[in-house]
Structures are given as C-alpha cells and as structure tokens.
ROTITOR-977414 format. One record per residue (C-alpha): residue in one letter; residue number from 1; y, x, z. Coordinates in nm, 4 decimals, decimal comma, padded with zeros to 6 digits. Example, Ala and Ser with C-alpha at 12.3 -4.5 7.8 and 13.67 -1.06 7.14 Angstrom:
BEGIN
A  1  -00,4500  01,2300  00,7800 $
S  2  -00,1060  01,3670  00,7140 $
***
This chain:
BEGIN
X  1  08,5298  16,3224  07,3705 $
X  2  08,7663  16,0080  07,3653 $
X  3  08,4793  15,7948  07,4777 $
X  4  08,3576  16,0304  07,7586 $
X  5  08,7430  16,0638  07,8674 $
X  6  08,8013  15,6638  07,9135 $
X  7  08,4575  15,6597  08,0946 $
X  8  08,5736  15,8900  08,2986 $
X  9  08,8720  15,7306  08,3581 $
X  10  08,7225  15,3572  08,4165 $
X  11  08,5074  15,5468  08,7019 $
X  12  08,8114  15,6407  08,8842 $
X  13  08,9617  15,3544  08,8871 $
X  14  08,6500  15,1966  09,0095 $
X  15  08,5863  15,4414  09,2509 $
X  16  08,9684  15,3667  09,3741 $
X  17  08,9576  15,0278  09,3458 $
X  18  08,5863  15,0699  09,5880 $
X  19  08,7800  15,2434  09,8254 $
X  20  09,0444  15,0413  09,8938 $
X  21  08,8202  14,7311  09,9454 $
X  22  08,6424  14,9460  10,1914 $
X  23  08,9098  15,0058  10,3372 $
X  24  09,0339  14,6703  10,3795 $
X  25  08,7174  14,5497  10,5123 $
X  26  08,7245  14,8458  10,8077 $
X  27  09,0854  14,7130  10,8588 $
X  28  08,9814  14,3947  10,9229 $
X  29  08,6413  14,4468  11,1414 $
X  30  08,8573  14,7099  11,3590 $
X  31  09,1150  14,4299  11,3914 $
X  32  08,8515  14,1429  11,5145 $
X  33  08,7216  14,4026  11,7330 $
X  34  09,0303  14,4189  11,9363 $
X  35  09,0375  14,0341  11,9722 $
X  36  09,2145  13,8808  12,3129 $
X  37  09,1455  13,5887  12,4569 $
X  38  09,4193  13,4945  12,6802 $
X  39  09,2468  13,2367  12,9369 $
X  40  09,2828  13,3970  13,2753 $
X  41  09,4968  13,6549  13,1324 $
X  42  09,8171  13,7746  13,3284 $
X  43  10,1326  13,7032  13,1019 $
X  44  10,4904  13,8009  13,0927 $
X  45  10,7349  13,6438  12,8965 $
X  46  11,0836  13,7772  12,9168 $
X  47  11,3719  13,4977  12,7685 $
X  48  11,0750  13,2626  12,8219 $
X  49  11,3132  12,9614  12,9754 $
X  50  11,4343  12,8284  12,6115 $
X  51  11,4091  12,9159  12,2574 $
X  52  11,1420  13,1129  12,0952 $
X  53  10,9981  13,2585  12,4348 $
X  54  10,9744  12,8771  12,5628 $
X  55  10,7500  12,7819  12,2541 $
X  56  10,4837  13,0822  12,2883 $
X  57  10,4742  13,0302  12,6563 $
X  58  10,3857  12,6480  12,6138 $
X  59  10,1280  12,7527  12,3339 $
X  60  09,9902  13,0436  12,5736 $
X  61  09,9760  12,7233  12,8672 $
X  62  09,7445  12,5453  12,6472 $
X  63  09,4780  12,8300  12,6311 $
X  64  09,4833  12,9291  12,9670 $
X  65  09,6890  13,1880  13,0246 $
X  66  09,8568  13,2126  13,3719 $
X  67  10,2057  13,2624  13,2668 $
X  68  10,5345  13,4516  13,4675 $
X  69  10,8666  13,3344  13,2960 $
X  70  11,1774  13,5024  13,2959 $
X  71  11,5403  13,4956  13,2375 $
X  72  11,8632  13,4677  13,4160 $
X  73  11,9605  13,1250  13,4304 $
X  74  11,7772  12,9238  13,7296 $
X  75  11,8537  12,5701  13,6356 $
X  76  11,7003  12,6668  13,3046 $
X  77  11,3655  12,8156  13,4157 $
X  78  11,3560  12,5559  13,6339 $
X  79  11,3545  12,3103  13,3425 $
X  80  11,0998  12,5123  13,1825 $
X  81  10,8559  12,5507  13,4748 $
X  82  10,8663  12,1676  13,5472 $
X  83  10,7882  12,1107  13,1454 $
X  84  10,5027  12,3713  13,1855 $
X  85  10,3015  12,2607  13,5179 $
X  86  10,3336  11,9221  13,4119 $
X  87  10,0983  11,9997  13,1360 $
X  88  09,9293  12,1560  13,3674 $
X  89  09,9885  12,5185  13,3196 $
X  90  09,9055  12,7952  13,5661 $
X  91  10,3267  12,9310  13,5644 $
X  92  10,5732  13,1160  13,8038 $
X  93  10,8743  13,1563  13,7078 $
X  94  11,1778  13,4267  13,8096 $
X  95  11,5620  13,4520  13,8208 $
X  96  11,6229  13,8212  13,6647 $
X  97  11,8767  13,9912  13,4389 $
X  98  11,6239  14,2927  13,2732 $
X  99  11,9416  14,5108  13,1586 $
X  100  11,9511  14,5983  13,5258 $
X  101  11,6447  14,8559  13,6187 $
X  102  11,5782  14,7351  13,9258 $
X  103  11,5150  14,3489  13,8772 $
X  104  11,3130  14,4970  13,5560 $
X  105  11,1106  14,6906  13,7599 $
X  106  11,0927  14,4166  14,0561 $
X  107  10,9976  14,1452  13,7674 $
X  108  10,6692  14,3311  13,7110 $
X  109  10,5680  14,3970  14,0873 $
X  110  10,6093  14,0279  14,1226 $
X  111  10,3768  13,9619  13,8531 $
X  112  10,1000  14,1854  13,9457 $
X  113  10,1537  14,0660  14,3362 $
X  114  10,0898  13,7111  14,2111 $
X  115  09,8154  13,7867  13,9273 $
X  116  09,6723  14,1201  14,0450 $
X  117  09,7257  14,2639  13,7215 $
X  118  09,9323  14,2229  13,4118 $
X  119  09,7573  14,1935  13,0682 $
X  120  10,0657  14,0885  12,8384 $
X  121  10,3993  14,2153  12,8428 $
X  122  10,6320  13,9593  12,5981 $
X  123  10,9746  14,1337  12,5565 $
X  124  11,2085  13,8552  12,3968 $
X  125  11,5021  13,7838  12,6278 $
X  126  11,8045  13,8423  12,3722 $
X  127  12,1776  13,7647  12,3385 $
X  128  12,4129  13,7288  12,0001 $
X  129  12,7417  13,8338  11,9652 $
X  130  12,8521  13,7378  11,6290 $
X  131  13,2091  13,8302  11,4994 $
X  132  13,3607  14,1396  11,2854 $
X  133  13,3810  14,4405  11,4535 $
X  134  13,7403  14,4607  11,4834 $
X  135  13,6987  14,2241  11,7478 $
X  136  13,4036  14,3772  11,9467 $
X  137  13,4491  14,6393  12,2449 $
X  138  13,2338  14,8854  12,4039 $
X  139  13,1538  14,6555  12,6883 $
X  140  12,9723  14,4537  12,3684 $
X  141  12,7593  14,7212  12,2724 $
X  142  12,6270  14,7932  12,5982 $
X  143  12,5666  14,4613  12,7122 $
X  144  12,3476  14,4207  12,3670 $
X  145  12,1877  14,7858  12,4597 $
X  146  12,0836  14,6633  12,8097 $
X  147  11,9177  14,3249  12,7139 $
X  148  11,7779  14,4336  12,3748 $
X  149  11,6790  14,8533  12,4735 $
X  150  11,6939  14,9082  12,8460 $
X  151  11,5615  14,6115  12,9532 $
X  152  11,2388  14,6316  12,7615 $
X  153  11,2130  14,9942  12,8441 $
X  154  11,2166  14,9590  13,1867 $
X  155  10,9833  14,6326  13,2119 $
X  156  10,7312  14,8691  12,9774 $
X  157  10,7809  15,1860  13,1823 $
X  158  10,6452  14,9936  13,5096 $
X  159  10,4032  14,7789  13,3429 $
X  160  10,2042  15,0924  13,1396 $
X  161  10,1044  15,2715  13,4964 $
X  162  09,9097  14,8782  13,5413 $
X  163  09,8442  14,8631  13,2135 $
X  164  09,6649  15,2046  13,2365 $
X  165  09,4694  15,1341  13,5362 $
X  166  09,3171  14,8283  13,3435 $
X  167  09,2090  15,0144  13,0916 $
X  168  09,3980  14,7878  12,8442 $
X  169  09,7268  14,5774  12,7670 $
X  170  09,9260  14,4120  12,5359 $
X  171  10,3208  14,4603  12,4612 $
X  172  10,5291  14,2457  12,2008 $
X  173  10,9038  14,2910  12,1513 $
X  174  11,0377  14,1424  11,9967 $
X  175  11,2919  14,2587  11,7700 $
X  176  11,4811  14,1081  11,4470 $
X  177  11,5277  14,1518  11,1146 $
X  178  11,8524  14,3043  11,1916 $
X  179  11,6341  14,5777  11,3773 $
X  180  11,5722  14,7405  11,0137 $
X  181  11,8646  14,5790  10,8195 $
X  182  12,2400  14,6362  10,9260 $
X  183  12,3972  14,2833  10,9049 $
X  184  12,7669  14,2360  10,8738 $
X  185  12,9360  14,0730  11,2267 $
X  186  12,6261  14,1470  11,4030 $
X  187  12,6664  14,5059  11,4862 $
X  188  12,6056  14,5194  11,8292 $
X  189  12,2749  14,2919  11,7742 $
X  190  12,1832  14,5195  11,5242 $
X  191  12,2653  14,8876  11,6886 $
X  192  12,0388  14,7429  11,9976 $
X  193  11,7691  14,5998  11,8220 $
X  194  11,7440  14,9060  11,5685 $
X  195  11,7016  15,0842  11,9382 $
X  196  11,4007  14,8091  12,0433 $
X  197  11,2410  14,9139  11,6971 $
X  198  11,2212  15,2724  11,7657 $
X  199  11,0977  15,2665  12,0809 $
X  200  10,8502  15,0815  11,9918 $
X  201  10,7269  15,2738  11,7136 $
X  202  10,7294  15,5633  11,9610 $
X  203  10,5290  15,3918  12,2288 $
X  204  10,2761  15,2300  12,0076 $
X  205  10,1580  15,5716  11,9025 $
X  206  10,1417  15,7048  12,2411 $
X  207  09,9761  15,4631  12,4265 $
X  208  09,6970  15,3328  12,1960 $
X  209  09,4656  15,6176  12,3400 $
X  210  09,5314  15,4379  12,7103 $
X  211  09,3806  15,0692  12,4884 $
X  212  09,7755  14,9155  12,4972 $
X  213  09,8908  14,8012  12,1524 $
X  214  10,2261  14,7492  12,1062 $
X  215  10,3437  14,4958  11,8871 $
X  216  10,6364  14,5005  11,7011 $
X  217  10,8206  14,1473  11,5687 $
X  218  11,0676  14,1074  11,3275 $
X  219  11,1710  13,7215  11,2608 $
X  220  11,4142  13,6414  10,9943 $
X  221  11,5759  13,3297  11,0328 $
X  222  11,4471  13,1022  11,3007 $
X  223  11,5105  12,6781  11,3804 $
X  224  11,5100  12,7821  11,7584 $
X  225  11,8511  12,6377  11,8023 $
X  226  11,9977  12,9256  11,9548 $
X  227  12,3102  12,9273  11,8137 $
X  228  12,4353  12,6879  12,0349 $
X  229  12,3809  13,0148  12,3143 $
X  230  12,5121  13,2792  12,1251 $
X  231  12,8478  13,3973  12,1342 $
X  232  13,1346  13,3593  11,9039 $
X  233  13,4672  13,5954  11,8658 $
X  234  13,7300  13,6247  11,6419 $
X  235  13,7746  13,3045  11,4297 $
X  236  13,4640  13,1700  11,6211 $
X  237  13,4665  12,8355  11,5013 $
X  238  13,4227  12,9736  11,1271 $
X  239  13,1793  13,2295  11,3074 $
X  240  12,9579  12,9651  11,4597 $
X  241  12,9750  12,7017  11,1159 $
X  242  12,8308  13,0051  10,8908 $
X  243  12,5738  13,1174  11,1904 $
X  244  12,4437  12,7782  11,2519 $
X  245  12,4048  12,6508  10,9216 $
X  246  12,2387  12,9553  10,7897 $
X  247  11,9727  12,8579  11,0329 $
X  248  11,9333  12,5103  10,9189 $
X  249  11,7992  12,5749  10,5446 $
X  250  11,5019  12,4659  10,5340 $
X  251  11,3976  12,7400  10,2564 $
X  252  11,4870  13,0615  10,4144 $
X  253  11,4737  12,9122  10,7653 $
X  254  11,1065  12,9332  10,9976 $
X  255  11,0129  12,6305  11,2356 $
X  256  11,0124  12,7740  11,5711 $
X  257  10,6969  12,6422  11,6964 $
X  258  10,5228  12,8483  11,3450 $
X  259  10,6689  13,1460  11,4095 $
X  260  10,5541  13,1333  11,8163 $
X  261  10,2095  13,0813  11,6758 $
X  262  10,2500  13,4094  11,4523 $
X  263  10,3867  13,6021  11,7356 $
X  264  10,0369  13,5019  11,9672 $
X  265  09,7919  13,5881  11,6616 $
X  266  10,0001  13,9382  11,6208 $
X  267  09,9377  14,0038  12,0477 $
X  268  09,5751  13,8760  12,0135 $
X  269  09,4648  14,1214  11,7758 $
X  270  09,6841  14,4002  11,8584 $
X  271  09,8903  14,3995  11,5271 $
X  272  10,1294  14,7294  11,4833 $
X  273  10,3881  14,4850  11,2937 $
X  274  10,4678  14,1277  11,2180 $
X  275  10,7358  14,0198  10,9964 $
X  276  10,8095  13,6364  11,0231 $
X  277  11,0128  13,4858  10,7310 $
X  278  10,9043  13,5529  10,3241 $
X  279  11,3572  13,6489  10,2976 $
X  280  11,2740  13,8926  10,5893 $
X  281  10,9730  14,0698  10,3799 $
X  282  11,2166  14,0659  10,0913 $
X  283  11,4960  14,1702  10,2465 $
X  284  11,3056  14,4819  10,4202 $
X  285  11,1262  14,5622  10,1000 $
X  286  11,4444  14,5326  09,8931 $
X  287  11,6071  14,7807  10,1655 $
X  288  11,3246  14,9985  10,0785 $
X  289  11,3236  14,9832  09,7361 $
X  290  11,6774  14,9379  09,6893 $
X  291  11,9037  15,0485  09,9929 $
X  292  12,2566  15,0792  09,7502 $
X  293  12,1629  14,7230  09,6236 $
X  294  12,1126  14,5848  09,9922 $
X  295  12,4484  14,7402  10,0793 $
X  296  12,6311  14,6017  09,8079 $
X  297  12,5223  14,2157  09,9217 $
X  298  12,6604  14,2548  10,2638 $
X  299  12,9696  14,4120  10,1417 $
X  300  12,9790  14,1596  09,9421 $
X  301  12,8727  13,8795  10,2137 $
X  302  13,0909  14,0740  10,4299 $
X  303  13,4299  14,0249  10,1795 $
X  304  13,3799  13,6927  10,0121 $
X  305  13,1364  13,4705  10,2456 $
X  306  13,2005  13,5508  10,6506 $
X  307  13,5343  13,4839  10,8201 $
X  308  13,7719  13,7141  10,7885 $
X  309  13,8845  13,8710  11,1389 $
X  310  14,1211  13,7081  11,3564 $
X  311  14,4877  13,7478  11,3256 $
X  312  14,5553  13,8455  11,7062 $
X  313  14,2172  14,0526  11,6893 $
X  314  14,1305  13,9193  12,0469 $
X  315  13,8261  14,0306  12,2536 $
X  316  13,7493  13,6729  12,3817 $
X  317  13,4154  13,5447  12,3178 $
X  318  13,2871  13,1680  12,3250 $
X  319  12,9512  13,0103  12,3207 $
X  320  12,8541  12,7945  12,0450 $
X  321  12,9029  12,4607  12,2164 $
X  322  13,2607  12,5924  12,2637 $
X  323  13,2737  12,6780  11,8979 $
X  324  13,1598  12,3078  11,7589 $
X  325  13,3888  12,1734  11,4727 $
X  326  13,3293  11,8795  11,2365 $
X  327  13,1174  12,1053  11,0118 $
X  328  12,9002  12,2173  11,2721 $
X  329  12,7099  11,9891  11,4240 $
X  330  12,6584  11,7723  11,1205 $
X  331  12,4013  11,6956  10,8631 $
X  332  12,4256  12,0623  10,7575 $
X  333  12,2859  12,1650  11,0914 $
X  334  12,0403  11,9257  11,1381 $
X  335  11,7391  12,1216  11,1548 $
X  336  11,8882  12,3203  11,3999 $
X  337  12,0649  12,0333  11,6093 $
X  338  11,6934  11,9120  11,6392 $
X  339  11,5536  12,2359  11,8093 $
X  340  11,8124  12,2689  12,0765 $
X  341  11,6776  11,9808  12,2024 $
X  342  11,3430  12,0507  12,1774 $
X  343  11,3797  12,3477  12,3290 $
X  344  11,5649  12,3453  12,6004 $
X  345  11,8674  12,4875  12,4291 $
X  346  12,0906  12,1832  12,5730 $
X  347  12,2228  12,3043  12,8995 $
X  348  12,1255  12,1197  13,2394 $
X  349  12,3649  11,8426  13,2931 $
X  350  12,4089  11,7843  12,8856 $
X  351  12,6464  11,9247  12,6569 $
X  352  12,9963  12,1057  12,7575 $
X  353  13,3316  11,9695  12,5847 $
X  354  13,4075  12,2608  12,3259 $
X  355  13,7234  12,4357  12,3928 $
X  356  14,0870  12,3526  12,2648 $
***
C-alpha cells in the first residue's frame, strides 16, 4: 500500500514536472513566432532626444529602422538627429510636449505622413520631481499625470486605428519601478506611473486580438544621467546628492546602453513585461510577498535616510545642475557624471552655473 502510494505520488510529480516543461517550450516557440525585425520598420520614440530613449533609438539606427524622435526641447533633438544621420540613420525628428492631446495626436499623423504607417510606438518621455510631499502642489501631480498617463494615452489612442489597419504593431511604455512600488519623495512620479501601468495592462489585453502587443517596462535604477534633468524641491541640494548617487552604484545601478538593449528584445518579441534591474525583481517580489515589510523600509528610508522637508516648505523647484554641491558631482557620482555626457544629458551650450 505504502509502495503503491509513493508510486503514485512520484507519477504526479512527474506528470507536473512534464507539464510545465511543455509548457515552457510552447512559451517559448509562441514567443519566436512573434519575432520583429525592425529594418524598414516605422518607429516612434517619445523622450527619444537624451537619456534612455536616445540609446534605443541609436541601437534601433543600426538595424534599420527609420526612426521619428520626440520631445520638447529643439536644440536637444537637434543634437540628437545630427548624432543619428551621421551614422547614417533613416531619422525625423519633432518639437512636441505629449501631455497636450493635440501635439500627441499631431506627433502620430506626422509619422505615418512621412513613413506611411507606424509599426512601433516607444512611450518614454518622462519628468522627476523629487522632494517630500509637503513641498509638492497639485500643479505637480498633473504635470507628472500628463507626461507619464495622458500623453501615452493619447499617442496610443491615434496610433491603434493605424496600428489596426496594419494588421499589427508594437507599443512599449515605459514605466518604472515606482509604477508598482510607492517610493518616498517621489509621489507624483509614482501616482503617474502607477497610472502608465494600468493602462497598459488594460490595453495589452484588448488589443492582442487586433496583433498589437503592448509592452510594459519597469527599470530600476538606471546610469542614464538623468538626474542632472530632474527636478529638485525642498532642501534640493540634499534632494539631488541622495538621487544622484543612488544612481551611481555600480551594484544596484543598470548601464544605460544594457538596459536599451533589453527594452528592444522585450518590443521584438512582443513581451507582456520586462523588469530591468535584479533590486527591481526583488523589490517587486518582496512587495508581493511582503507588502508590511516593504512599507516599513521606506518609512524607514523616509525618517532616517532622505532630507527632511524644508523649513519654509516652499513650492520652488530646481533642476539638478542648479542643485550641484561638493558631494554631487564627485567621485560618488561618477558613473553617472559619465552618462550625461554620453547621452546628451549636458545641455546645448555646456553646463549652467548652479544657483546661489
């Protein structure tokens, strides 16, 4: 009886362990069979003049794609552009704020005038408003909501009719870490890119039937050397030493250019997720697992680690370049130093005196 029990029992694990190496194997064929190449293909890239957005666009250059960059700062793209048709990329590239429908809606009409259609929709133009929320305002959280939310809803709500007509397409946003962790002195980031997760979700599920995968991306910490672009309030100068050294460890911290390539493999083969960053998989797994735990270390971060809030609990915000002290830049933000100038994070004309 024991014997025939254990038998028994071996079988069923066998049989599970079978089935879940079949199913792996489906996984993977179904995956390959959804396979993009991208030379000749229409592409999008929203935030594409510096940073992250910058790096996939020169990687997408160099297999062919014909690319359409955008963001709101014209001396920028213009940087950008030169960079990319001077390695001889196919690349047009627009002035346009997405939070505001219409120049969302325009951007993608101007792509599919120029290209015919539009394969790849890229949402990553971003902004970062880092401080304690004493110091934030509504104006914050809206601005955050129309870069992060609207602006990728409206850009995806005129490219899906295109899209549909095709009979295929690709959409990436690209989202954060803090779009499915709350971090302390990011809540407007957070609130918006929480928003960009959702939606996503949503849309993926909707419009796989049509052939359009939606991809959602979640980087951790990234040596993009944004930083030096975000914005600062409260005691910003503490604000911007924590912000910018925390993306200089090398441990915790992903090279740029890596987590660009991630992003393209996760678009080619029409990946539901990608999570860039081994702390990002912990942290979201450990929020899973563990949400009290989780909650604890930011209270913790929150009490004992980031800057207290201001003592005239001001609204004013600065950049990072007007936030530099003699902590940051140093050797402790090295690694980060180093990416703002490869890409295109120094502002036209060089860098601007930090305030008094």
């Amino acid at each position: 009886m024991l014997a025939t029990a254990r038998m028994t029992t071996r079988n069923q694990i066998g049989f599970a362990v079978g089935l879940l190496a079949a199913a792996g194997a489906f996984a993977r064929v179904k995956r390959m069979s959804r396979r993009l190449d991208f030379a000749g293909r229409s592409v999008l890239i929203t935030g594409g003049s510096r940073g992250l957005g910058l790096l996939v666009a020169r990687q997408l250059a160099r297999e062919g794609a014909s690319l359409t960059i955008a963001a709101r700062d014209r001396s920028e793209l213009d940087v950008a552009r030169t960079e990319l048709e001077t390695s001889g990329a196919d690349v047009s590239s627009v002035v346009c704020d997405i939070g505001v429908p219409s120049e969302a809606r325009d951007l993608i009409h101007h792509v599919v005038d120029r290209t015919g259609r539009i394969d790849v929709l890229i949402n990553n133009a971003g902004i970062i408003t880092v401080g304690p929320v004493e110091h934030m305002t509504p104006a914050d959280f809206e601005h955050a909501m129309d870069v992060h939310f609207r602006g990728p809803l409206h850009t995806m709500l005129a490219a899906i009719p295109f899209m549909k007509q095709q009979g295929m397409g690709r959409v990436v946003n690209v989202s954060s870490i803090g779009g499915k962790i709350g971090v302390p002195h990011l809540a407007p980031y957070c609130a918006s890119k929480f928003a960009l997760t959702g939606l996503s979700e949503s849309l993926r599920a909707e419009l796989a039937k049509d052939g359009i995968y939606v991809t959602g991306v979640f980087p951790g910490l990234m040596r993009t050397g944004s930083p030096f672009n975000a914005l600062f309030k409260g005691r910003h100068r503490e604000e911007f030493m924590w912000f910018a050294i925390s993306d200089s460890l090398p441990l915790v911290t992903v090279e740029a250019g890596r987590a660009a390539s991630k992003l393209i493999d996760a678009c080619r083969y029409g990946d539901a997720e990608l999570v860039i960053g081994w702390p990002a998989r912990v942290a979201i797994l450990s929020e899973a697992v563990a949400p009290g735990l989780v909650a604890a270390a930011a209270r913790f971060a929150n009490r004992f680690v980031l800057p207290a809030p201001g003592p005239n609990q001001g609204i004013e915000s600065y950049s990072g370049w007007q936030s530099i002290s003699s902590v940051a830049p140093s050797l402790l933000t090295k690694l980060t130093d180093r990416a703002a100038l490869q890409n295109n994070e120094i502002p036209v004309g060089g860098r601007p005196a930090p305030s008094r």
